[in-house]
N, C-alpha and C positions, 0 to 999 in steps of 0.2 A: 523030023526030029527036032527042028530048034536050028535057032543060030548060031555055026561055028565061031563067033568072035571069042577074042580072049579079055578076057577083063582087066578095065586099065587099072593098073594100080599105083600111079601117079598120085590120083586122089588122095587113096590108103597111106600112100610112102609120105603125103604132106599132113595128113591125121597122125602118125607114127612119130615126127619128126615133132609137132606139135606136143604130145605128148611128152614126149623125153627131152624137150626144150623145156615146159612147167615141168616135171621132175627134177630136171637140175636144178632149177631156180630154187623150187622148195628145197631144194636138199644144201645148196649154199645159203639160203635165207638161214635157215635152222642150224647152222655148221658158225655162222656169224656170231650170231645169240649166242650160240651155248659156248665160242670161244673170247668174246669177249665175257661173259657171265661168268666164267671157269675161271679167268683171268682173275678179275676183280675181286672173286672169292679166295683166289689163293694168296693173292695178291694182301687183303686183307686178316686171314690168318698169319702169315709171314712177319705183317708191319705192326699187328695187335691195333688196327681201325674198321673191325666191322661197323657198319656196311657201308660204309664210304664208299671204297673203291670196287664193290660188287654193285653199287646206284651206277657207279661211270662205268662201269664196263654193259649193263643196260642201256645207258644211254650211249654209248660208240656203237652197241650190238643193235640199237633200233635206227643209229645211224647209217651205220653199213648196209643195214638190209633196205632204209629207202633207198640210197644211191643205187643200190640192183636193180630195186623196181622202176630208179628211175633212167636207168640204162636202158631196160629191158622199153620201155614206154615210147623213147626215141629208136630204137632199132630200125634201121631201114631208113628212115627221112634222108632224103638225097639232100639237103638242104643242112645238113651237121654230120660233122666229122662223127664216127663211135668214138666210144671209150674206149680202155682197156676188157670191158666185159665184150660189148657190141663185134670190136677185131680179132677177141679168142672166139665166139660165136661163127663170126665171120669166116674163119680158117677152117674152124672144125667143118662151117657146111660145103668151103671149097674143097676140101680133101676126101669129103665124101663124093662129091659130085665129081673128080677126079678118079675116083675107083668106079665107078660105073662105067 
């Protein structure tokens, strides 16, 4: 009938993790933007200078989101310290790998 093996799913568990690592990302990249963009817009209403501070809060919110990507880029290199993104990354996969 076939071979009794069971299927590893090691593989699957680093395809899954892959996933829901770019998930987060996107979902903080877009959480940046729209909070500094929200910002700047209220911000602007408030002071009566549209769109001044709705321009800067685009430019913090496209700043923010390279420094993720640029976290996310260096991830792993033995050779640099993480960041603050790289060490919460880091915790969250020891703690998982801890429940196993």
């Amino acid at each position: 009938m076939g071979d009794n093996k069971l299927p590893d799913f090691r593989e699957h568990d680093r395809d899954i993790q892959a996933v829901g690592t770019a998930a987060g990302l996107g979902f903080s990249l877009v959480a940046s933007l729209v909070f500094f963009i929200a910002g700047g817009a209220w911000l602007d209403s408030w002071l009566g200078t549209p769109p001044v501070l709705m321009l800067v809060g685009v430019a913090l919110g496209l700043v923010a989101a390279g420094y993720q990507l640029y976290e996310l880029t260096l991830l792993g290199k033995p050779d640099r310290e993480n960041g603050p993104i790289g060490r919460a990354l880091e915790r969250r996969a020891s703690a998982k790998s801890r429940r196993r």
